[in-house]
C-alpha positions in Angstrom: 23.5 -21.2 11.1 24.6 -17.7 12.9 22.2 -17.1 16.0 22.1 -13.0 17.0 19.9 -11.5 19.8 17.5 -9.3 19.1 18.3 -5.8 21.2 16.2 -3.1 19.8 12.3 -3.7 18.1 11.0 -0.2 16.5 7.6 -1.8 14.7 8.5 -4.1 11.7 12.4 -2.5 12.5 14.6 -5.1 14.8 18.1 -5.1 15.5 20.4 -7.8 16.4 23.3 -8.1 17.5 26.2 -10.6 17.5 25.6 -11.1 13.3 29.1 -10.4 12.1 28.9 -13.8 9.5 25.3 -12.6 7.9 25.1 -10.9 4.8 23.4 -7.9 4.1 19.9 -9.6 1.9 20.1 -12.6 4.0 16.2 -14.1 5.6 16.8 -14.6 9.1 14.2 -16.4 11.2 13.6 -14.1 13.9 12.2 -14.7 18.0 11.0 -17.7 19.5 8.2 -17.8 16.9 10.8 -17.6 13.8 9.4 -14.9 12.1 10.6 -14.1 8.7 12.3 -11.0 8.1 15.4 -9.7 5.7 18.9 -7.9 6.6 18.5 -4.4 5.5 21.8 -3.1 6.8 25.0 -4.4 9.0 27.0 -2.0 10.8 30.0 -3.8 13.2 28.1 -7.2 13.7 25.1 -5.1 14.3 21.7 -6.4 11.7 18.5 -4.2 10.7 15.9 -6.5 10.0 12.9 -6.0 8.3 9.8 -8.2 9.6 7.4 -9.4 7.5 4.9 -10.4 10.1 3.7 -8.8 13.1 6.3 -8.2 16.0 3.8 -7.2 18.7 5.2 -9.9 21.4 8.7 -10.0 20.7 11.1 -9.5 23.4 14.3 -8.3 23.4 16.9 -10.8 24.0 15.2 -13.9 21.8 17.4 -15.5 19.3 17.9 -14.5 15.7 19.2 -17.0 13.5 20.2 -16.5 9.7 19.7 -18.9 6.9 22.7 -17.4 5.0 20.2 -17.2 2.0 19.0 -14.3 0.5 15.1 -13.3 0.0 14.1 -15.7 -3.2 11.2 -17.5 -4.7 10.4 -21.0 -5.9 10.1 -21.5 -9.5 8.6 -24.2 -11.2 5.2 -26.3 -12.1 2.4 -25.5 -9.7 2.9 -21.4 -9.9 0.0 -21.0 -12.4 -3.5 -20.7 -10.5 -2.2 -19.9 -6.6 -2.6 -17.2 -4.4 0.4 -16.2 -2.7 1.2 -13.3 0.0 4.5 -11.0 -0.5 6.3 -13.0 0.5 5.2 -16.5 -1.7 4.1 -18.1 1.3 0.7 -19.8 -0.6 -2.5 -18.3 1.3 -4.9 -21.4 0.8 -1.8 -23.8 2.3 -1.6 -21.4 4.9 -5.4 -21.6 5.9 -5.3 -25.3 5.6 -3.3 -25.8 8.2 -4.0 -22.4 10.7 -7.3 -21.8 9.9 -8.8 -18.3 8.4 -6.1 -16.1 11.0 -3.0 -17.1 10.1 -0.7 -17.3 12.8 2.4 -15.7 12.9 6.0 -17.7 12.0 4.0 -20.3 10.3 6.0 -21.3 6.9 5.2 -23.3 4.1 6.7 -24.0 0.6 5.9 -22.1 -2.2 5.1 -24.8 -4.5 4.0 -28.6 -4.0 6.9 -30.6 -3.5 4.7 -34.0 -3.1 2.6 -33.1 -6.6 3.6 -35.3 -9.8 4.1 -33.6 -12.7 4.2 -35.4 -16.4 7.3 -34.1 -17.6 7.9 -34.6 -21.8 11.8 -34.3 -22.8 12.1 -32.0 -25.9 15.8 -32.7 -25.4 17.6 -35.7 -25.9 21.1 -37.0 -24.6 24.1 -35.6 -26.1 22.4 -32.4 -26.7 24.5 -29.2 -25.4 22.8 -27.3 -23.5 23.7 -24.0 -21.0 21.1 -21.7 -19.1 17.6 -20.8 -20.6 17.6 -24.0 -23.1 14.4 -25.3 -22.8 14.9 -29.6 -21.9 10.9 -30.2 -21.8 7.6 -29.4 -20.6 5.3 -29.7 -18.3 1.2 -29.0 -19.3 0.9 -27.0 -16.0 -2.9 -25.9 -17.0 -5.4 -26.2 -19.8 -4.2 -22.6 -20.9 -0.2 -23.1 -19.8 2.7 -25.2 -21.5 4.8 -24.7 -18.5 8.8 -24.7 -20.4 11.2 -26.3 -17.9 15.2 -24.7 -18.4 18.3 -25.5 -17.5 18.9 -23.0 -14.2 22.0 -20.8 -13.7 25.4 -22.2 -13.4 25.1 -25.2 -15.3 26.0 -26.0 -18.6 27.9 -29.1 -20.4 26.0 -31.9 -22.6 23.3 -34.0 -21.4 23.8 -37.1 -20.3 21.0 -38.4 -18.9 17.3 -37.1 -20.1 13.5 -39.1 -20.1 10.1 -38.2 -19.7 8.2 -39.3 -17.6 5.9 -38.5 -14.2 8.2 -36.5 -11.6 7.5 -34.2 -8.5 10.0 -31.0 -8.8 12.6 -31.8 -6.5 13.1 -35.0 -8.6 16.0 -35.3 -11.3 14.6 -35.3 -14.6 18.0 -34.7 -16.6 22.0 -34.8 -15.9 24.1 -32.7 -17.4 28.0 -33.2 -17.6 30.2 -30.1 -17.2 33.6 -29.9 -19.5 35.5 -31.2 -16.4 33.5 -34.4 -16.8 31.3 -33.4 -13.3 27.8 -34.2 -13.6 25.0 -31.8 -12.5 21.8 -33.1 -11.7 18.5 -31.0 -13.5 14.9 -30.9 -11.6 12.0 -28.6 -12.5 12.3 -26.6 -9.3 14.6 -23.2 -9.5 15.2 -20.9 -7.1 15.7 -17.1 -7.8 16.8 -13.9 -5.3 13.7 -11.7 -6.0 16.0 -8.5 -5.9 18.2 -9.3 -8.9 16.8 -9.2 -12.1 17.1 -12.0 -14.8 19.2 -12.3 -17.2 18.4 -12.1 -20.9 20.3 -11.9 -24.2 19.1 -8.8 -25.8 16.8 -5.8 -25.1 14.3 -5.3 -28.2 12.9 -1.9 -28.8 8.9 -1.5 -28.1 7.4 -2.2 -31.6 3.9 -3.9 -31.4 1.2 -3.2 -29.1 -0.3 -4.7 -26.1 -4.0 -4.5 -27.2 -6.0 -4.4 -24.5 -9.8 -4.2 -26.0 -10.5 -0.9 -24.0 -10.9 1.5 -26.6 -9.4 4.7 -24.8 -5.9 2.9 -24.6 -5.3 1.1 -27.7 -6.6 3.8 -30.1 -5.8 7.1 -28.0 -2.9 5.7 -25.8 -1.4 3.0 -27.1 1.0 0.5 -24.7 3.5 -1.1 -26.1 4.6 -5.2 -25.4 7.1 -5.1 -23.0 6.4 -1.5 -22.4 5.5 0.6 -18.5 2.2 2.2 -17.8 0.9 4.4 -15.0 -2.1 4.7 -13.4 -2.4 7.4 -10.8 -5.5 8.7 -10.0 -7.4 9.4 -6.4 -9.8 6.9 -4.5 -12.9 6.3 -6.5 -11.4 7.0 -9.8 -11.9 3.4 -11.1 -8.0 2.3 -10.5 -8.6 -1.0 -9.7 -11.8 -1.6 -13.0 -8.9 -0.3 -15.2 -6.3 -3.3 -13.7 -9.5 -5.5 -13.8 -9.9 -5.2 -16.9 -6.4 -5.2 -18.0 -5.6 -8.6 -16.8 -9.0 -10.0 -18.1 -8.6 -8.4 -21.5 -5.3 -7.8 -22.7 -3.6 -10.1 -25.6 -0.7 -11.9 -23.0 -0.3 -15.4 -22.3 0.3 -14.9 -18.5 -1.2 -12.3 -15.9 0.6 -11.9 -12.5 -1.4 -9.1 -10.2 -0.1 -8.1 -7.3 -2.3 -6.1 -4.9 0.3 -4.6 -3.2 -1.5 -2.7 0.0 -4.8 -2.8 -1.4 -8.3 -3.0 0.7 -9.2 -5.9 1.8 -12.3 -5.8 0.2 -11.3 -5.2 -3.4 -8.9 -8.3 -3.0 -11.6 -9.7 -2.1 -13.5 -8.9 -5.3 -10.5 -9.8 -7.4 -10.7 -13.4 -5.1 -13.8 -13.9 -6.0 -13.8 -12.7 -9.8 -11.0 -14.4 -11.4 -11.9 -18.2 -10.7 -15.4 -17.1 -12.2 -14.3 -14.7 -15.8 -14.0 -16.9 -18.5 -10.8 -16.5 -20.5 -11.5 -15.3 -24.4 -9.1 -17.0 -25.4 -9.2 -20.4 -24.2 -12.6 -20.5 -23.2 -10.7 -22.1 -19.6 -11.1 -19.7 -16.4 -9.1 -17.0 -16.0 -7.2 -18.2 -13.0 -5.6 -20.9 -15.4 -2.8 -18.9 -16.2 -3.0 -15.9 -13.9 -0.8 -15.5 -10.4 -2.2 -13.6 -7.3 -0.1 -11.8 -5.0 -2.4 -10.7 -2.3 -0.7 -8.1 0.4 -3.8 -6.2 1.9 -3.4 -3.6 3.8 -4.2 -5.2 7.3 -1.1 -7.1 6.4 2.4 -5.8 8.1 3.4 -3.2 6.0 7.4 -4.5 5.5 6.0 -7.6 3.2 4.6 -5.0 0.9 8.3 -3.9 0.2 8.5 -7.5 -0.6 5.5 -8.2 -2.7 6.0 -6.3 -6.2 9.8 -8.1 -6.1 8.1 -11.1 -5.6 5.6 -10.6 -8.8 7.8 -9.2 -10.6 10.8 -12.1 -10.4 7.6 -14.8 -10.9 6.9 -13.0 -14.6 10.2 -12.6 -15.5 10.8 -16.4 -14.9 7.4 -16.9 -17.5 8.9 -14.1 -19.6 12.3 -16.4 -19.9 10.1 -19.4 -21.6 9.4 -17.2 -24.2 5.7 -15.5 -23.1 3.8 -12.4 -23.2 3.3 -11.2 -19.8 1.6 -8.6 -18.2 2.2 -7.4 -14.3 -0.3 -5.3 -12.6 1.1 -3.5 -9.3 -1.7 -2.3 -7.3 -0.9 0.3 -6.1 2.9 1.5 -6.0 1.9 4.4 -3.6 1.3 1.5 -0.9 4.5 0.2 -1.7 6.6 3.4 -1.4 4.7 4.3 1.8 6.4 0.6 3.2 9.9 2.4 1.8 8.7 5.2 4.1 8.0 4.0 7.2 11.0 1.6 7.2 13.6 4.1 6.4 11.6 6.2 9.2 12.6 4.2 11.2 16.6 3.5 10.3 16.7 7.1 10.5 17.8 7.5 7.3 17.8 11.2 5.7 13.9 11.9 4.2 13.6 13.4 1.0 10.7 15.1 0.2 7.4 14.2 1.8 9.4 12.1 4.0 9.8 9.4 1.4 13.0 7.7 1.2 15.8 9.9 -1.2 16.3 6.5 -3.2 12.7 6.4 -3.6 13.1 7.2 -7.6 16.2 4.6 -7.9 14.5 1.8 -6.6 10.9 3.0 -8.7 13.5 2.9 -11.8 15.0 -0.4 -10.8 11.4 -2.3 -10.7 10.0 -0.5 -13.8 13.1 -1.5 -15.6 12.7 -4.8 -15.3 9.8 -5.1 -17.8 10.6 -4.9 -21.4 11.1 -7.1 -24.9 13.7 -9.8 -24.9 15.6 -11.8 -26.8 15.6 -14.6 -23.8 18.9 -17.0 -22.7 18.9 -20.1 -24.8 19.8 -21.4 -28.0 16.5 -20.9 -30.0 16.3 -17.1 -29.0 12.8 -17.0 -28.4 11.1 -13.6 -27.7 9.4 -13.1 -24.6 7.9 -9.9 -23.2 6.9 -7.9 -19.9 4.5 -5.3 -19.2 4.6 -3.6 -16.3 1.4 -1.4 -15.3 1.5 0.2 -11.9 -1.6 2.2 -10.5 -0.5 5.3 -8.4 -2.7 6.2 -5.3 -2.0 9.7 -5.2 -3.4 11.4 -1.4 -6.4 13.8 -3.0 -5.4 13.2 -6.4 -2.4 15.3 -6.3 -0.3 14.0 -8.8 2.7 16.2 -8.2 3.4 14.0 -5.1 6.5 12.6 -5.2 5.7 9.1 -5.7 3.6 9.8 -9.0 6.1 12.4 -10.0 9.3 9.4 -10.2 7.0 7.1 -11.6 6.2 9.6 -14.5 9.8 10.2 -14.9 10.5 6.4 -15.7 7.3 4.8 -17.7 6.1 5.9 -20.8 2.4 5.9 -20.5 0.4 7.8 -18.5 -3.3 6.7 -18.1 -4.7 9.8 -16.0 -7.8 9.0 -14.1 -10.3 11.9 -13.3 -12.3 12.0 -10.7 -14.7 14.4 -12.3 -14.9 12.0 -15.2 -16.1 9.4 -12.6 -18.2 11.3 -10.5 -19.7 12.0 -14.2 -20.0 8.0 -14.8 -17.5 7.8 -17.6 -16.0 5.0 -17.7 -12.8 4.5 -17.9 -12.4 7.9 -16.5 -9.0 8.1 -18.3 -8.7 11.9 -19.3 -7.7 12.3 -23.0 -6.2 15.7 -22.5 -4.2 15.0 -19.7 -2.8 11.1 -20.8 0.1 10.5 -23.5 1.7 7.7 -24.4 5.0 7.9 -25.7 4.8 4.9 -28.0 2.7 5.9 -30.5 5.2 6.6 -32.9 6.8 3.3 -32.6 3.3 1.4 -32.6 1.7 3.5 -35.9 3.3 1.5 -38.6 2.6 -1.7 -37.2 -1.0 -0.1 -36.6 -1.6 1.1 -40.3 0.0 -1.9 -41.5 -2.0 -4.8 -39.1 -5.5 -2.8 -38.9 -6.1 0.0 -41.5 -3.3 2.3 -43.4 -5.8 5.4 -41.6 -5.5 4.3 -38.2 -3.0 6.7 -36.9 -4.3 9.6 -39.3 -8.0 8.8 -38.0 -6.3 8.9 -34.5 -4.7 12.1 -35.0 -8.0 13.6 -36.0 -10.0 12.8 -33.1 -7.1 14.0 -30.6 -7.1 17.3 -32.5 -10.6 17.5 -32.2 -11.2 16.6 -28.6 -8.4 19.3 -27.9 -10.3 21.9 -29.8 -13.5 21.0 -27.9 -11.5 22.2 -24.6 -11.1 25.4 -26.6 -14.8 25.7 -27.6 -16.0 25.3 -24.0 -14.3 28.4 -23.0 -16.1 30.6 -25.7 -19.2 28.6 -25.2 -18.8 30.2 -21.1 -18.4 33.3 -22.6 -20.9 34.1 -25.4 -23.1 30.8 -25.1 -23.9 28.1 -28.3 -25.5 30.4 -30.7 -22.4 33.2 -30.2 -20.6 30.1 -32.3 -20.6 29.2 -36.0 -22.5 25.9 -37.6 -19.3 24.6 -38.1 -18.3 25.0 -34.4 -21.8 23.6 -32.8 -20.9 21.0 -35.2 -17.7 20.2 -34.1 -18.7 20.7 -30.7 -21.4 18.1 -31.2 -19.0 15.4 -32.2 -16.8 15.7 -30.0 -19.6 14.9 -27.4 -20.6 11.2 -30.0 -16.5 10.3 -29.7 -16.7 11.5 -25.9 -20.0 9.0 -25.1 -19.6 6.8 -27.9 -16.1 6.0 -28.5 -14.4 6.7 -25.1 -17.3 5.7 -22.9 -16.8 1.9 -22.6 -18.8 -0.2 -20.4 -16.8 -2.6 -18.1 -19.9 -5.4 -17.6 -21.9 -5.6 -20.9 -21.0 -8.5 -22.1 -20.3 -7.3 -25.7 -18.9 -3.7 -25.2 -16.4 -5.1 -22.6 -14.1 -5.5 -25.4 -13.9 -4.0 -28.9 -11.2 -5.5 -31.3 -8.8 -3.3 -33.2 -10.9 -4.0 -36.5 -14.0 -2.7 -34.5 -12.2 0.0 -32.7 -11.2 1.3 -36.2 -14.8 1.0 -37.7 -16.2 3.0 -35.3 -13.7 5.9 -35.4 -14.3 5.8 -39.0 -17.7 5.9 -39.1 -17.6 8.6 -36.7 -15.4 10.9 -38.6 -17.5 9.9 -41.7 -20.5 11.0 -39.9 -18.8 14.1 -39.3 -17.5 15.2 -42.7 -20.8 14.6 -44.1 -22.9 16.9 -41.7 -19.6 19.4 -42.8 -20.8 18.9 -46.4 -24.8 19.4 -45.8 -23.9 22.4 -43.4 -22.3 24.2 -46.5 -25.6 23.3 -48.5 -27.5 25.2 -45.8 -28.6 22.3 -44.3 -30.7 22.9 -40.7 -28.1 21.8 -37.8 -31.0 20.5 -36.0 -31.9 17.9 -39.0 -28.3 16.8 -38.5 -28.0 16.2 -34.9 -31.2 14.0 -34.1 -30.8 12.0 -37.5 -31.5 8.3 -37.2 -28.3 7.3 -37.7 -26.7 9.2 -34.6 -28.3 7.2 -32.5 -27.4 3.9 -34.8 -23.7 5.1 -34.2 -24.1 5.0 -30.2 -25.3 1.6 -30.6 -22.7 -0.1 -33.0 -19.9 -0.8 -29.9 -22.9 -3.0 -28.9 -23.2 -4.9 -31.9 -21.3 -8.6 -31.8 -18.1 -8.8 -33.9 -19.6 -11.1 -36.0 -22.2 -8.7 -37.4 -20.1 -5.6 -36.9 -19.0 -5.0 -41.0 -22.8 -5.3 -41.9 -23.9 -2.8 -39.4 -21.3 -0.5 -40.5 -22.0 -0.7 -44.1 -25.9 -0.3 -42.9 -25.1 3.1 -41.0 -23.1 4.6 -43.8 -26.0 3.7 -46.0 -28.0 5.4 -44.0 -25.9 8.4 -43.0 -25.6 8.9 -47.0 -29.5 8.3 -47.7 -31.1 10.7 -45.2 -28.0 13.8 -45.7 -29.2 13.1 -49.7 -32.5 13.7 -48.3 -32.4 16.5 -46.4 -30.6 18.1 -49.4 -33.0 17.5 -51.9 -35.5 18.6 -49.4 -33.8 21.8 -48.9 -33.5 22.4 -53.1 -37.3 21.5 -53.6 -37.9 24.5 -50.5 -35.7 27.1 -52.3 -37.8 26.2 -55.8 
């Protein structure tokens, strides 16, 4: 192990000299206290180190040594469930042993090494296997079949396989190379967190990641595998949006990594997750979601490190074969972390003093997600979404941290702070958001949910966007200077606006619609629509159509349980139909 000496300390920046046999990437241990930290740069035996703790203390002319191994995290049974800062060090070990201020240079592994694990071969001896083959499994969680595979680098025929009750450093398989070597197989791995893994094949974005939040997967649909954005200034309901997100959305495993966020809305998700109950297993959430916890009290160079971290954690779950989804909350924290350290290697700024790689290394992590043909014999699929919220300063999204990330993902979910302030939740703006996967997703829409999905769609859109027209003559020449037809119209837009798009995040039933509901409601609303068209060509009083019964009925179907939802559809068309004949032959008996 190289030692250095630390010359220079600049905030989480030191330098150390006498490093010539480190690599660029390698953790070194830095100062009396070993502090963990990562080479940024060599230059003639000379190392930049980032810190991930504190340096207040440090002196110059304490020993750096290097491990000679680059920043990576553990892999294995005993992920699903913890909490871990950015750099996987797990928080609850950590608190264990310093108490609730963790002291600085204290390490501990990532997983349980001393935990037993019943491991049940799904291999057998003889079999040829290479990386990504899955040997067995390991029933991590109620919720999680945790799919041990053979690691990088080894590949032969097995030799040696049984199940039984192992902790994950222990051998529970030997492989033989074609040189006759044999390699022994535990259920730990270890990955770099900066190189992405490998996978067989890239599938295009064809199904969508249905989330239950109305607004998304009618209006702006996100694809399996696919990237999302989520800028939007403070108070805009980021966070509710993530929230709700991991709770809701149709994927076997959630990692979220809160990446610079306040303390007390990681507290919040803390405290939440243990407690939600997951739809689909009935289980706790926690039972197969990851935390990465990096608050903003925490030094800002591990923040750098934390969205690697989450991301290299679901790609490993993506390898089994699962549907993941990554929440990074926020980017902006992270790229402020870019900032400040290449402040301080005195690098060239780009704009806004940001970092000119800032956009390569935004592209880099977003790549990452995506739909995979994964490494192994069976070619399982597997998926990652990546969603990243964006913290714009003011809401400005033509910063440049917002403006790269809009460059790379294909869905942007545009928060509105007048929308909020307005209590519309989500507060996602429908005439600002797109999402360019809803061409891809409409067949598999009209095919799974209702051959009119997209065309319903379509129709609402165009009519929300005429709305925005109507306003403006509305400010001009007020509601009467408009034709029945446009009051109409105008009228609603304002029942998709409140009753479609308006979803609330805590009642127990409107918290989630499914696609069959989501579509039931458009249609009834549409339905609604053409009907009042019809009686408004028969003459028919535009008051007698706006405060009919079944208006309000319509407001109240997204609270009606799934179970009952077809019957109180059928009931408000019913009704819709019965009062409009009304009012007709009300108006024919007038004109007698």
């Amino acid at each position: 192990m190289e030692q250095g000496t630390i010359v220079k300390i600049s905030g989480p920046l030191v330098a150390a000299t006498g490093m010539s046999r480190a690599n660029m990437g390698d953790v070194v241990r830095v100062g009396e206290l070993g502090l963990t930290g990562e080479i940024l740069e060599m230059r003639d035996g000379r190392a930049s180190i980032q810190v991930y703790e504190e340096t207040a203390g440090l002196k110059v002319g304490e020993p750096v040594h290097t491990t000679g191994l680059p920043l990576s995290v553990e892999l294995g049974p005993g992920l699903v469930e913890t909490i871990y800062d950015g750099i996987q060090r797990p928080l609850f070990k950590l608190i264990e042993k310093t108490g609730s201020n963790i002291t600085r240079g204290v390490t501990e592994p990532a997983l349980d090494h001393s935990k037993e694990w019943d491991f049940v071969a799904t291999a057998k001896e003889g079999d040829e296997v290479s990386m990504g083959d899955i040997i067995g499994t390991v029933q991590e969680t109620n919720a999680v079949l945790h799919k041990i595979m053979i690691p990088k680098g080894i590949e032969g025929t097995i030799k040696e396989i049984k199940s039984g009750t192992y902790t994950i450093d222990e051998v529970v398989a030997i492989v033989t190379d074609e040189n006759g070597d044999d390699h022994d197989v535990t259920m730990l791995q270890r990955w770099p967190v900066r190189v992405q893994r490998p996978y067989v094949e890239k599938l295009p974005p064809n199904e969508p990641l249905i989330t239950g939040q109305r607004v998304i997967d009618t209006m702006f649909p996100l694809a399996k595998g696919g990237t999302a954005a989520v800028p939007g200034p403070f108070g805009s309901g980021k966070t509710v949006v993530q929230h709700q997100l991991a709770k809701w959305a149709e994927v076997d495993i959630v990692v979220y990594i809160g990446c610079g966020e306040r303390g007390n809305e990681m507290t919040d998700v803390l405290n939440e997750f243990p407690e939600l109950e997951d739809p689909k297993t009935g289980e706790p959430l926690m039972k197969r979601t990851i935390l990465i916890a990096n608050t903003s009290d925490m030094p800002v160079a591990a923040r750098e490190a934390s969205v690697y971290t989450g991301i290299t954690i679901a790609e490993y779950f993506r390898d089994m074969g699962y549907s993941v989804a990554l929440m990074a909350d926020s980017t902006s924290r992270w790229a402020e972390a870019l900032r400040e350290m290449s402040g301080r290697l005195e690098e060239m700024p780009g704009e806004e003093g940001y970092p000119a790689y800032l956009s390569s290394r935004l592209a880099q992590f977003y790549e990452r997600a995506g739909k995979i043909i994964c490494m192994g014999k069976d070619r399982r699929q597997g998926s990652l979404s990546a969603i990243g919220a964006v913290s714009p300063p003011g809401g400005d999204i033509s910063e440049p941290v917002s403006q790269a990330t809009l460059r790379i993902v294909k869905v942007f979910w545009g928060l509105d702070a007048n929308l909020a302030h307005a209590r519309h939740f989500p507060a996602i703006n429908w005439l600002t958001s797109y999402s360019l996967y809803e061409d891809r997703l409409g067949p598999w829409l009209n095919e799974k949910v209702d051959k009119e999905f997209t065309s319903h769609r379509a129709r609402m859109m165009r009519l929300l966007q005429e709305e925005s027209e109507l306003n403006e003559v509305v400010q001009l020449v007020g509601m009467d200077g408009l034709s029945k037809k446009d009051q109409m119209k105008l009228e609603i837009c304002k029942v998709i606006r409140e009753d479609y798009l308006h979803q609330n995040a805590f009642h127990e039933v409107d918290t989630y619609a499914s696609m069959h509901k989501q579509f039931k409601l458009m249609d009834i609303i549409l339905y609604y629509y053409d009907r009042c068209n019809e009686a408004i060509d028969k003459e028919i009083n535009l008051d007698d159509l706006f405060f009919m019964p079944s208006r309000e009925d319509i407001g109240r179907y997204k609270y009606l349980e799934e179970s009952i939802a077809d019957q109180g559809y059928d009931k408000i068309k019913q009704d819709i139909d019965a009062h409009i004949a009304n009012l007709i032959r009300e108006a024919g008996e007038a004109d007698d």
